[in-house]
DRENPA-605628 format. One record per residue: chain; x, y, z of N, C-alpha, C, CB in turn; residue in one letter; residue number from 1. Coordinates in steps of 0.1 Angstrom, whole numbers. Last residue first. Glycine has a CB too. Layout:
<atoms>
   c     n_u     n_v     n_w    ca_u    ca_v    ca_w     c_u     c_v     c_w    cb_u    cb_v    cb_w   r     k
   A       X       Y       Z       X       Y       Z       X       Y       Z       X       Y       Z   a   NUM
...
</atoms>
This chain:
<atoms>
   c     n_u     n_v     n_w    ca_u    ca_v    ca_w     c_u     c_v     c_w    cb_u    cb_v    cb_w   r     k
   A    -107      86     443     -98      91     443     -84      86     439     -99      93     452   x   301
   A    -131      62     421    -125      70     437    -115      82     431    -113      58     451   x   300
   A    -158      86     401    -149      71     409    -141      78     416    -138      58     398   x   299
   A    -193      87     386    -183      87     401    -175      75     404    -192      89     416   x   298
   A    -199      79     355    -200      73     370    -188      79     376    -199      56     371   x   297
   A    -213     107     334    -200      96     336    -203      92     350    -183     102     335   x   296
   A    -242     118     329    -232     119     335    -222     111     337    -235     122     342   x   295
   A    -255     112     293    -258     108     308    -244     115     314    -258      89     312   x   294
   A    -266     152     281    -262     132     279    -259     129     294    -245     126     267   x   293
   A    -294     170     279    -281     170     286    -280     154     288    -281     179     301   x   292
   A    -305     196     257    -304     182     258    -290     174     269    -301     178     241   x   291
   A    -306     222     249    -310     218     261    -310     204     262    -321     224     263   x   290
   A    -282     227     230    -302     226     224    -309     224     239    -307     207     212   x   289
   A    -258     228     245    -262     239     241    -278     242     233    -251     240     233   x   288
   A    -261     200     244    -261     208     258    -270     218     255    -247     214     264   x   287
   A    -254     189     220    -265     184     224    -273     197     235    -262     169     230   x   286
   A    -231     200     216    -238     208     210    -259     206     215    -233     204     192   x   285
   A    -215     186     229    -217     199     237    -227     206     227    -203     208     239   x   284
   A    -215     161     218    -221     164     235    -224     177     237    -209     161     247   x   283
   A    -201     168     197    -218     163     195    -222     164     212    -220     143     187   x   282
   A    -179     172     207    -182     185     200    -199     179     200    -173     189     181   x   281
   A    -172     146     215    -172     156     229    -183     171     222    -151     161     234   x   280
   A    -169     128     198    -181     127     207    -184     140     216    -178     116     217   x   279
   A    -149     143     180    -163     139     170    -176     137     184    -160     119     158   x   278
   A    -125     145     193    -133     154     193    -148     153     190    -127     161     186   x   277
   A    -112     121     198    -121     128     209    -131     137     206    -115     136     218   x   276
   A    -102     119     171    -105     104     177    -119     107     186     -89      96     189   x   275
   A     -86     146     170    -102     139     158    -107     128     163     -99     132     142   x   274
   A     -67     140     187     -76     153     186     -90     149     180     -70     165     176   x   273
   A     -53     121     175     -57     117     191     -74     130     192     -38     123     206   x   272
   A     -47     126     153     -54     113     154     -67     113     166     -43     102     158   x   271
   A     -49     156     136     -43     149     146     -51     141     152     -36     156     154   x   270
   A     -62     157     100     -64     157     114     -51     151     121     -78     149     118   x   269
   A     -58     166      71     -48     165      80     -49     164      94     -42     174      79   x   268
   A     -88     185      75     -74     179      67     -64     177      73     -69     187      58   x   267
   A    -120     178      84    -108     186      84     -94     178      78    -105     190      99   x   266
   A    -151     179      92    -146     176      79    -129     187      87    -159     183      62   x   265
   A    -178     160     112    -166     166     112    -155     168      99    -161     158     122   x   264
   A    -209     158     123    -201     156     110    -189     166     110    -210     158      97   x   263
   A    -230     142     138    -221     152     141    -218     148     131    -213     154     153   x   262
   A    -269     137     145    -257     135     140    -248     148     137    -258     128     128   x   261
   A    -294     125     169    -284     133     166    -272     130     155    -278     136     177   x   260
   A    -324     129     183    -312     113     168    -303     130     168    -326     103     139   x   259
   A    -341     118     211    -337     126     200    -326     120     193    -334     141     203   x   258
   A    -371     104     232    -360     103     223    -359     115     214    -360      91     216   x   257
   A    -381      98     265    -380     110     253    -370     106     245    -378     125     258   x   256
   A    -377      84     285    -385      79     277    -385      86     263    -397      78     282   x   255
   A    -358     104     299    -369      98     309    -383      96     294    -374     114     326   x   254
   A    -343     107     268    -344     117     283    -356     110     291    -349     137     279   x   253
   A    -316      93     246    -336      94     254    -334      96     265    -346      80     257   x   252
   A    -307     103     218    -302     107     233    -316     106     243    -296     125     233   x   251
   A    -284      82     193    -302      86     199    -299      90     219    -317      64     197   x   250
   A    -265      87     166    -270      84     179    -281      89     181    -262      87     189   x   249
   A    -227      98     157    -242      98     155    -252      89     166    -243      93     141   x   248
   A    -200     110     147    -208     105     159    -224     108     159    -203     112     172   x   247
   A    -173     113     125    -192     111     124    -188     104     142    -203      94     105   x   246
   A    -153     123     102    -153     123     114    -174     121     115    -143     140     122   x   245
   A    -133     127      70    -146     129      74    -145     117      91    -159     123      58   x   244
   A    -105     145      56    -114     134      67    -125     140      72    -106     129      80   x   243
   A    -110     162      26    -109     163      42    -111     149      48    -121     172      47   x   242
   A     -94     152      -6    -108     157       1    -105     159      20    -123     144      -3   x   241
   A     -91     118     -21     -89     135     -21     -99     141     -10     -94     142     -35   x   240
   A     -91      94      -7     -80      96     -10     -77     115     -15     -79      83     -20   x   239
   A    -106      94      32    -106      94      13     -94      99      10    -118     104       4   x   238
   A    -108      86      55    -101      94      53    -100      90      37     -90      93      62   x   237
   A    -135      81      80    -127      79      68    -122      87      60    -132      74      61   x   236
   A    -148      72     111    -141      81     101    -135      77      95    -134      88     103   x   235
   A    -175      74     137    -172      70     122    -162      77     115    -182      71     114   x   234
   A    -192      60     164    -186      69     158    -180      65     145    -177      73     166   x   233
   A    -228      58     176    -213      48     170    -209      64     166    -215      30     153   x   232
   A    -246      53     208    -244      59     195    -230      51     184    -241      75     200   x   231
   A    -271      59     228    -262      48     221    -261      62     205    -273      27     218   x   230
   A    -277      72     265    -267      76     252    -261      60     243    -250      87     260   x   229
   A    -299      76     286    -296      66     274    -288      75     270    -306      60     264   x   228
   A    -318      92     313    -309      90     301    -301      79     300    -302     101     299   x   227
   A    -311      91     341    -326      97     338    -327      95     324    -329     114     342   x   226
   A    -298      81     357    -310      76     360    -320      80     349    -314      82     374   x   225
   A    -275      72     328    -280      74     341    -291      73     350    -279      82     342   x   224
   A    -254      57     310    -269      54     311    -264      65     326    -276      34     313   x   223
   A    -237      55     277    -236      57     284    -253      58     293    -227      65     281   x   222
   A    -239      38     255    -225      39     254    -223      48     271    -220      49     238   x   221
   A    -253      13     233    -252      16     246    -239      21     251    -255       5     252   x   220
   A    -254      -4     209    -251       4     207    -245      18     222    -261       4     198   x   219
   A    -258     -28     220    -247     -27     217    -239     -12     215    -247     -35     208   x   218
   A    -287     -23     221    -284     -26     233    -264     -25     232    -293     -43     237   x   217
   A    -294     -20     199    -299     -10     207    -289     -14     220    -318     -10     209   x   216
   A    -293     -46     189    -284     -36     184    -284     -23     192    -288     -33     170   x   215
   A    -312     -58     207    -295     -63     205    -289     -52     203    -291     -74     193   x   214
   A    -337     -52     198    -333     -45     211    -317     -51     212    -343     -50     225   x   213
   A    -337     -56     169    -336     -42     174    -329     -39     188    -350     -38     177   x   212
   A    -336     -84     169    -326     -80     163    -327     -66     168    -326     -81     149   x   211
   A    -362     -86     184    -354     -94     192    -340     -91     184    -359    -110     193   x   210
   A    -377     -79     165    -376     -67     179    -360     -77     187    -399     -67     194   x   209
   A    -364     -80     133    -375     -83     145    -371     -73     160    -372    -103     149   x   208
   A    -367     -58     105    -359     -65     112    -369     -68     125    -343     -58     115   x   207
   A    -374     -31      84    -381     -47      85    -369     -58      92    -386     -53      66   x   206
   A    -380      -8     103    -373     -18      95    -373     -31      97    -362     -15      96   x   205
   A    -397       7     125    -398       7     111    -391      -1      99    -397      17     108   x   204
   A    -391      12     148    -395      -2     146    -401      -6     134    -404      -6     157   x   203
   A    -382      32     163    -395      33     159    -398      22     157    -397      41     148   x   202
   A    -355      35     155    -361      34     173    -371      31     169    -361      48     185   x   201
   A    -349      33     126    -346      22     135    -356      22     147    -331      23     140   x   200
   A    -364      59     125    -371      48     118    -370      36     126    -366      45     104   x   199
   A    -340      74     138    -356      72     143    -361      62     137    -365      83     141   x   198
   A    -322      67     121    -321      62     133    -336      65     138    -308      68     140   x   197
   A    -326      79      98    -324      59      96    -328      59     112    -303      50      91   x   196
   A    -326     104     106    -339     100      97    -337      86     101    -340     104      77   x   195
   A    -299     107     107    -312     113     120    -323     104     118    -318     131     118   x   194
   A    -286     104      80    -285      98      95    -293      92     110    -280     105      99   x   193
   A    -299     122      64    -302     110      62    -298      98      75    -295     108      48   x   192
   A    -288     147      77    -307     146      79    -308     129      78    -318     157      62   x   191
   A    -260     140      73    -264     141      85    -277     142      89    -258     150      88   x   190
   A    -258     118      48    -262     129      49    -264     131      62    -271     132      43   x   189
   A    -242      93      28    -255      93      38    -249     108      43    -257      78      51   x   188
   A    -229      69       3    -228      81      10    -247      80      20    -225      96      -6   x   187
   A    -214      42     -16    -224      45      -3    -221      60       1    -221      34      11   x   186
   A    -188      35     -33    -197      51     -36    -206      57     -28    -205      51     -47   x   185
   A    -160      35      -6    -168      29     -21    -179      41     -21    -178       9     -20   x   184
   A    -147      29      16    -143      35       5    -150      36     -12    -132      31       5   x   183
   A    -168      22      35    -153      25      41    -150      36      31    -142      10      40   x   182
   A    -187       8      27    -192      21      33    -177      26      41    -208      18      45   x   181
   A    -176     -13      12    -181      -1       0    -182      11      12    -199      -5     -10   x   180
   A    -167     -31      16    -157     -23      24    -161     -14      16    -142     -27      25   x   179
   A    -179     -59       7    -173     -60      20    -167     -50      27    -163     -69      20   x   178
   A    -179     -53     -16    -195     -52     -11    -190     -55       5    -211     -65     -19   x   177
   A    -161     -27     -36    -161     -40     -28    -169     -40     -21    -151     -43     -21   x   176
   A    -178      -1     -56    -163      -6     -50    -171     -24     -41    -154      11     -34   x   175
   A    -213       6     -50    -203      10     -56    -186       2     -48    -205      26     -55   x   174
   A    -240      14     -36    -228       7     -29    -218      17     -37    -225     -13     -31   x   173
   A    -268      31     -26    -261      26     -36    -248      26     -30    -261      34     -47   x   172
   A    -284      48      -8    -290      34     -12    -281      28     -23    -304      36     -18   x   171
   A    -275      71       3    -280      68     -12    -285      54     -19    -270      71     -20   x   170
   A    -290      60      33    -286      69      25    -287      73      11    -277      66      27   x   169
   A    -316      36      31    -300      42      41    -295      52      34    -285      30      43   x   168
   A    -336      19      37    -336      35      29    -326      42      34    -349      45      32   x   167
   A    -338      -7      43    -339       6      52    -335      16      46    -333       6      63   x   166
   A    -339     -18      12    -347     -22      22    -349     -10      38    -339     -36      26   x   165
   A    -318      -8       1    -330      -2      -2    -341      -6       7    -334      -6     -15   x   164
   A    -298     -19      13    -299      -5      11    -306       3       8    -293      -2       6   x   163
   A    -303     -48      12    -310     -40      25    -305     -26      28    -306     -48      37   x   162
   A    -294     -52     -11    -310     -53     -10    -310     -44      -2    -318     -65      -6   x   161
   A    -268     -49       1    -270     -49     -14    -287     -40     -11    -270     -70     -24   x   160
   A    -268     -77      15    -261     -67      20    -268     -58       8    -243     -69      22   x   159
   A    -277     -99      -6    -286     -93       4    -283     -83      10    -289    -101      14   x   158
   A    -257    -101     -28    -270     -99     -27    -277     -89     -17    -274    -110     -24   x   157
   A    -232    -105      -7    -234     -94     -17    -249     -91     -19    -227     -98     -31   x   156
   A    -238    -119      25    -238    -122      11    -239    -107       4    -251    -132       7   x   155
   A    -235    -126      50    -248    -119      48    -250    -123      33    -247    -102      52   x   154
   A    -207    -130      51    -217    -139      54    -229    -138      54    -217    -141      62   x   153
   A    -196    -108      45    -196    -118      40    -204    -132      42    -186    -118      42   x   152
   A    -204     -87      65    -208     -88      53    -208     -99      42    -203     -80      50   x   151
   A    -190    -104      86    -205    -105      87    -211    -101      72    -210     -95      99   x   150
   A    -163     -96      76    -169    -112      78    -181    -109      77    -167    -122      91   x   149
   A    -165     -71      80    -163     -72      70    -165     -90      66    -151     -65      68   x   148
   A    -167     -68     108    -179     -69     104    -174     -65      87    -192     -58     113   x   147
   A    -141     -77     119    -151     -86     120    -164     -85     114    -152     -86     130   x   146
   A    -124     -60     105    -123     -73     100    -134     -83     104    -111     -78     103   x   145
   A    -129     -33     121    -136     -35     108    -132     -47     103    -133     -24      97   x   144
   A    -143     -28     145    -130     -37     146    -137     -37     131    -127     -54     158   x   143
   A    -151     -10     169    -150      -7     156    -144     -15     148    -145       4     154   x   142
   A    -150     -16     193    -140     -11     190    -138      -7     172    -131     -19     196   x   141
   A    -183     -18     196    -172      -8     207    -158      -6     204    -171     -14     221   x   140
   A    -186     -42     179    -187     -30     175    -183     -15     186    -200     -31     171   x   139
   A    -170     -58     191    -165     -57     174    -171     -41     170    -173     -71     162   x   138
   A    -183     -67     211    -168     -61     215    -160     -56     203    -158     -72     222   x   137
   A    -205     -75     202    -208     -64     211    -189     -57     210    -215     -72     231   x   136
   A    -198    -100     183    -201     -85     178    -200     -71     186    -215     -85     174   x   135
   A    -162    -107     193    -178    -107     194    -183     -96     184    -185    -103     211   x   134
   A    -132    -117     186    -144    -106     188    -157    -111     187    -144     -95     177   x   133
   A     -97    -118     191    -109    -121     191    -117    -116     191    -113    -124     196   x   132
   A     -76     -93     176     -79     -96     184     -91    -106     180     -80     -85     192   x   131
   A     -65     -65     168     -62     -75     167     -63     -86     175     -55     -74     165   x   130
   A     -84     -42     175     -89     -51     162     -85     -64     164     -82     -47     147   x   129
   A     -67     -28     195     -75     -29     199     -85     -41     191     -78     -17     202   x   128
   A     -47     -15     174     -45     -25     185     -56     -33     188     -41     -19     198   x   127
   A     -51      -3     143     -58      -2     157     -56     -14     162     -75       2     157   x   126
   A     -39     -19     118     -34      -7     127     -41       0     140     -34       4     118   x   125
   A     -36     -54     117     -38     -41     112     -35     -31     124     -53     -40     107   x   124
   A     -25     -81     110     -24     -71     118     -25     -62     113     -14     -71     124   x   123
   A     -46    -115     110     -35    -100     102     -36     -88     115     -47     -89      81   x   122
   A     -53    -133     124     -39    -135     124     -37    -120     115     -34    -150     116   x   121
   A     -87    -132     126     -78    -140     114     -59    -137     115     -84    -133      97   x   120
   A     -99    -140     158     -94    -131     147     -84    -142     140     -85    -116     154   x   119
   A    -127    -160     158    -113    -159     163    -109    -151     153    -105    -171     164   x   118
   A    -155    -148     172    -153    -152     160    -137    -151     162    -160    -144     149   x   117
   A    -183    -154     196    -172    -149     199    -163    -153     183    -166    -156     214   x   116
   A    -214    -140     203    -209    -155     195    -194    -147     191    -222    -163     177   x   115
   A    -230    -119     215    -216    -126     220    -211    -136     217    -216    -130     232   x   114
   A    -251    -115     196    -241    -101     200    -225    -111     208    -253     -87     217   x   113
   A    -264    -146     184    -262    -135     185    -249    -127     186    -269    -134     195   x   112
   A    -255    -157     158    -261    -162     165    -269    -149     174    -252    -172     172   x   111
   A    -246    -146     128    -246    -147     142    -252    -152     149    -247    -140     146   x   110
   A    -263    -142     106    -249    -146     103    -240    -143     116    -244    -138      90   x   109
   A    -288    -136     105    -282    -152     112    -264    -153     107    -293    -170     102   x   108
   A    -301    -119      95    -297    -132      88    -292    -141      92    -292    -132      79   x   107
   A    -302    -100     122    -320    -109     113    -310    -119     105    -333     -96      97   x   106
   A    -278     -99     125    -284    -101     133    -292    -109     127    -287     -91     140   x   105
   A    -265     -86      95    -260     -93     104    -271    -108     117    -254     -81     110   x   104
   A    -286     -62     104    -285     -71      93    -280     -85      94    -278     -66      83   x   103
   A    -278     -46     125    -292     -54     123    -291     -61     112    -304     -45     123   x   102
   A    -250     -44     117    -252     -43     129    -267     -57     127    -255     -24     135   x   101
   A    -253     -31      94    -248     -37      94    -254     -50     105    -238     -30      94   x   100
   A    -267      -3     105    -272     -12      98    -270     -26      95    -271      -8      91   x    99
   A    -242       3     125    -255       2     128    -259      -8     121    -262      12     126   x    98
   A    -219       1     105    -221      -9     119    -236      -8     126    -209      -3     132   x    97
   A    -221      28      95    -227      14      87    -227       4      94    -219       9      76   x    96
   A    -201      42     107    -216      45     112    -226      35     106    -221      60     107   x    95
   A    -178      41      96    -180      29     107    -197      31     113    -167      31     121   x    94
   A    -185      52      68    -175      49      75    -182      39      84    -168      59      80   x    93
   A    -200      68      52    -208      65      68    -198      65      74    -217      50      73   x    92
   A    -191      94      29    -191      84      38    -200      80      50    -182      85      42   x    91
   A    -219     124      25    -205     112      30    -201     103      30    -202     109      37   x    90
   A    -241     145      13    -238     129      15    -224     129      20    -240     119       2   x    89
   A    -257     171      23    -244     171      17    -241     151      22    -231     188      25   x    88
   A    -276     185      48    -282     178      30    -269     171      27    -286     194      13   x    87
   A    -258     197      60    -269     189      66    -272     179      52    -285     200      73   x    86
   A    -244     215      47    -234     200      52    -245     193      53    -223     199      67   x    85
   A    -263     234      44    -256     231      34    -250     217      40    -247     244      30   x    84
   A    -268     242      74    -277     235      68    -271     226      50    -288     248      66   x    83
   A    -254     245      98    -250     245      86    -256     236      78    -239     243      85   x    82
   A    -271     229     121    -259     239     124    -253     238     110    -248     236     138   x    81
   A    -308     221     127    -295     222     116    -286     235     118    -300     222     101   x    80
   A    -335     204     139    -326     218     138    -314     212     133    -324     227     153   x    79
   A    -364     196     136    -351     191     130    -342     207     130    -354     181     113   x    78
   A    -394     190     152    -383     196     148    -369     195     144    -384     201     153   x    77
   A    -412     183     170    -413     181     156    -405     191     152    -427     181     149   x    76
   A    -412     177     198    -414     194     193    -417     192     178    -398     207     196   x    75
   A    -404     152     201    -415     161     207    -416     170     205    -418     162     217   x    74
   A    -388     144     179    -397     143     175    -409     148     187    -397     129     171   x    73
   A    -362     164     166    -366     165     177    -380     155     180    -368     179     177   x    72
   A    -329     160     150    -342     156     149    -348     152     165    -343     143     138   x    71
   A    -302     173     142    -310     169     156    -323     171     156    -305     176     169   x    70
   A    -270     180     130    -284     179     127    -289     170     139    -287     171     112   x    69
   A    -241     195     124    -250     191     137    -260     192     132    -249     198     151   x    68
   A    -210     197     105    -227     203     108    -235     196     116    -238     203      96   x    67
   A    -184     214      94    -189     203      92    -202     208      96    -182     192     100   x    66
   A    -146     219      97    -159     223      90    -167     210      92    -157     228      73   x    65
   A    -129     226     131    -133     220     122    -146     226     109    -135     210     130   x    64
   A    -116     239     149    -106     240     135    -113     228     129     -84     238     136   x    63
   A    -128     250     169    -120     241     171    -112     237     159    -127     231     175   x    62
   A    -139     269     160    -132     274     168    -122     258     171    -142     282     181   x    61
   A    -158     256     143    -152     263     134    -135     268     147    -165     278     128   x    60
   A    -172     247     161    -170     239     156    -158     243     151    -178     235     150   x    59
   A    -185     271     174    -181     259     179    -173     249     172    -192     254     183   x    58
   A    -199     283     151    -184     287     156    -182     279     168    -181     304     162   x    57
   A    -227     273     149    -217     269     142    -200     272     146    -220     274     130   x    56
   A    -244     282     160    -234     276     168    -223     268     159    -242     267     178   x    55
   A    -256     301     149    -252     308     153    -245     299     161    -258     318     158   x    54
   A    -275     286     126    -261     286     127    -253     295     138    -256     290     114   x    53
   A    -303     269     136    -289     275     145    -275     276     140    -286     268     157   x    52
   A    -327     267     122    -314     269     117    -304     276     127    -315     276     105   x    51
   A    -350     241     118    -347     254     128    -330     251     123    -351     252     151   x    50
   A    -375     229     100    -368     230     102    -359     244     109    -368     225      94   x    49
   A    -401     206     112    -397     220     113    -387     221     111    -400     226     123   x    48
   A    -407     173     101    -404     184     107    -400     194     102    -398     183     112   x    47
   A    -434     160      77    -418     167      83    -416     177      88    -409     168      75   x    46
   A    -456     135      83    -455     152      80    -436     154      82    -467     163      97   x    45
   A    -461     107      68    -453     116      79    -450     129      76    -440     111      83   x    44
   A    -481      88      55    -474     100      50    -471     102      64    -483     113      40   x    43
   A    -473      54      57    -482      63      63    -473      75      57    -486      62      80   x    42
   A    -458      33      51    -466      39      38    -472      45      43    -473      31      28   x    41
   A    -447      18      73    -439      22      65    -451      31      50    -428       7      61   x    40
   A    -472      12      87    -460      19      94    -452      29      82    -448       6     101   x    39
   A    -483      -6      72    -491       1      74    -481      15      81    -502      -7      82   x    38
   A    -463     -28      70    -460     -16      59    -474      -7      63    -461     -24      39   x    37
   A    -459     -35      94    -446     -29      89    -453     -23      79    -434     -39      85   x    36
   A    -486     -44      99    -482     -36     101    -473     -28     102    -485     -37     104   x    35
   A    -484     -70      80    -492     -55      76    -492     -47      86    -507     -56      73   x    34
   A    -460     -80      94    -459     -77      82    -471     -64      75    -460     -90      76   x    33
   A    -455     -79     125    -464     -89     114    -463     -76     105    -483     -97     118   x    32
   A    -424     -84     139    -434     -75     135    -444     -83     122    -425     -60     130   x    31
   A    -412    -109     155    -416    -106     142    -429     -95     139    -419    -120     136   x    30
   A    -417    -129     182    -417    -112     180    -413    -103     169    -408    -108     189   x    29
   A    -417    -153     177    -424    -148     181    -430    -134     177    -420    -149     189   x    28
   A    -395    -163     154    -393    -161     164    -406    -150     165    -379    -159     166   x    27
   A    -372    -151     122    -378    -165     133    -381    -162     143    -369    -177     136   x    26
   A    -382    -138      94    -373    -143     107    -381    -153     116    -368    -130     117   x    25
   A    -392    -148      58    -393    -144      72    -382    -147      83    -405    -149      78   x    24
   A    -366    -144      31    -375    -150      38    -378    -144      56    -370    -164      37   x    23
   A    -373    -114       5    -367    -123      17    -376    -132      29    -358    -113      24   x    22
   A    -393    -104      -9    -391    -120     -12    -378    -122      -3    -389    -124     -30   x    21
   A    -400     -86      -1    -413     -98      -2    -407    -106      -5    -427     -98     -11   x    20
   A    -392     -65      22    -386     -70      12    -398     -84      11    -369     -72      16   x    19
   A    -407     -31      32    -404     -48      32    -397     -49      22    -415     -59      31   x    18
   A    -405      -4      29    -389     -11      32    -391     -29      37    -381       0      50   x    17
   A    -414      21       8    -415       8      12    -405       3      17    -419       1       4   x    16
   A    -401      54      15    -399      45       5    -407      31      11    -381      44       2   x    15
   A    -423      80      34    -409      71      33    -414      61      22    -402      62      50   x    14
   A    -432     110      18    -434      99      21    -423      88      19    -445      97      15   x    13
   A    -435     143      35    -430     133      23    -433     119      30    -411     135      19   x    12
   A    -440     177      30    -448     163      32    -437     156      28    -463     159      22   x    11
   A    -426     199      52    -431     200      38    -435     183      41    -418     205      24   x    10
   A    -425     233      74    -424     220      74    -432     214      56    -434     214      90   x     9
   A    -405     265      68    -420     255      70    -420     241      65    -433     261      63   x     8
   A    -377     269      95    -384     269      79    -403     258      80    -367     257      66   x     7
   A    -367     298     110    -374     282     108    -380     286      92    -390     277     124   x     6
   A    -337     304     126    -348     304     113    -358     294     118    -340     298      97   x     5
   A    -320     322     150    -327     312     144    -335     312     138    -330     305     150   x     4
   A    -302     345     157    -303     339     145    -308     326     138    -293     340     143   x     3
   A    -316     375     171    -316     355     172    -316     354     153    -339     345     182   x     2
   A    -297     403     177    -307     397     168    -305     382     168    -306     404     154   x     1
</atoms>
């Protein structure tokens, strides 16, 4: 007996996401404004929802709890592996490097992706941090001192705004505005994940195309002939409660896009195990929908 559900699709309408009183960007390719909000105030039907928990023991076999949401937009469909986690907020953790990411970008608190920033001398605990950084190389290693600058340079204010501005999660910080989506009250949902990132591909946030295709382009993790894989990974380890584990992302098949998010909850993870597991368990679940990510490049012997 198939244990897939569906549920019937229901209306909703996304939040407004100009901001009228930040100032415009610069530069040609500035979405004009009535048609950001002609974009942003159209009712969007919502997807179908399809309930594959029958792959949930994938996860469970690996000794994790958690849930796989995967917004379809050519079938209109949002399938969900534990629908309960699907709804259920988190941490972003490092998955806020997206947003971040374009924020950063539109306010200029960069130039661009390769304006190189000298690390500040502390030594933290990922090798890989201590170090110079670009954004592109800040965000492939996740380097949280560099885009804890960018927040800083963005300003409380405006970092702040632009939770409501792209309808990110709960839209609320809480704790330090330099390290709220680390350990502070920000939460976001594996549907709320899926949801930011199509909007993002879509060209629904009020950021320019020349901030889109940067972040799109950083986000870049693997390509073949036929497929795109960008995505970011994410984990934080709260002071009660499981580590939370995130790989999230957009998988475009010969122009076709889908938004995926993985959510990994376990106690006491082993570093190396939890580090791999968050991409490899979202790869295979992608497989298992018929979605197949790029192939790694052939090397020698």
């Amino acid at each position: 007996m198939s244990r897939t559900l569906f549920l019937a699709p229901l209306l909703f309408v996304p939040l407004a996401l100009a901001c009228a009183s930040d100032p415009p960007a610069q530069g040609d390719d500035l979405r004009a404004s009535s048609d950001a909000s002609a974009r942003t105030s159209t009712t969007r039907r919502a997807p179908t929802v399809v309930v594959r928990d029958d792959l949930f023991p994938i996860l469970e076999k690996a000794g994790f709890d958690g849930a796989f949401a995967l917004l379809d937009p050519a079938t209109d469909t949002l399938t969900h592996v534990n629908t309960k986690r699907c709804d259920e907020g988190f941490s972003p953790a490092s998955t806020f490097k997206i947003p971040l990411s374009l924020l950063a970008l539109e306010r200029g608190a960069v130039k661009d992706v390769d304006v190189v920033l000298p690390w500040d001398g502390v030594n933290r605990m990922i090798e890989s941090w201590n170090k110079d950084h670009s954004m592109r190389t800040a965000f492939a290693a996740s380097a949280v001192w560099f885009y804890q600058e960018m927040a800083r340079r963005v300003g409380e204010e405006a970092l702040l705004q632009s939770l409501v501005d792209f309808h990110y999660g709960s839209e609320s910080a809480g704790g330090r505005f330099d390290e709220f989506w680390l350990n502070g009250g920000l939460t976001i949902s594996p549907n709320q994940q899926v949801d930011f990132l199509r909007r993002m591909h879509d060209g629904e946030l009020p950021v320019s195309k020349t901030t889109l295709d940067a972040t799109l382009e950083i986000m870049e993790l693997a390509r073949d002939d036929h497929s795109v894989l960008r995505a970011k990974t994410g984990w934080a380890s709260p002071k009660s409660g499981p580590d939370i584990g995130w790989f999230v992302g957009m998988l475009e098949t010969d122009g076709k896009p889908v938004y995926f998010a993985i959510l990994l909850l376990q106690n006491d993870p082993e570093t190396e195990v939890f580090w791999k597991a968050r991409r490899e368990l979202a790869e295979r679940m992608l497989r298992e929908l018929g979605h197949e990510p790029p192939k790694p490049p052939a090397t020698g012997k």
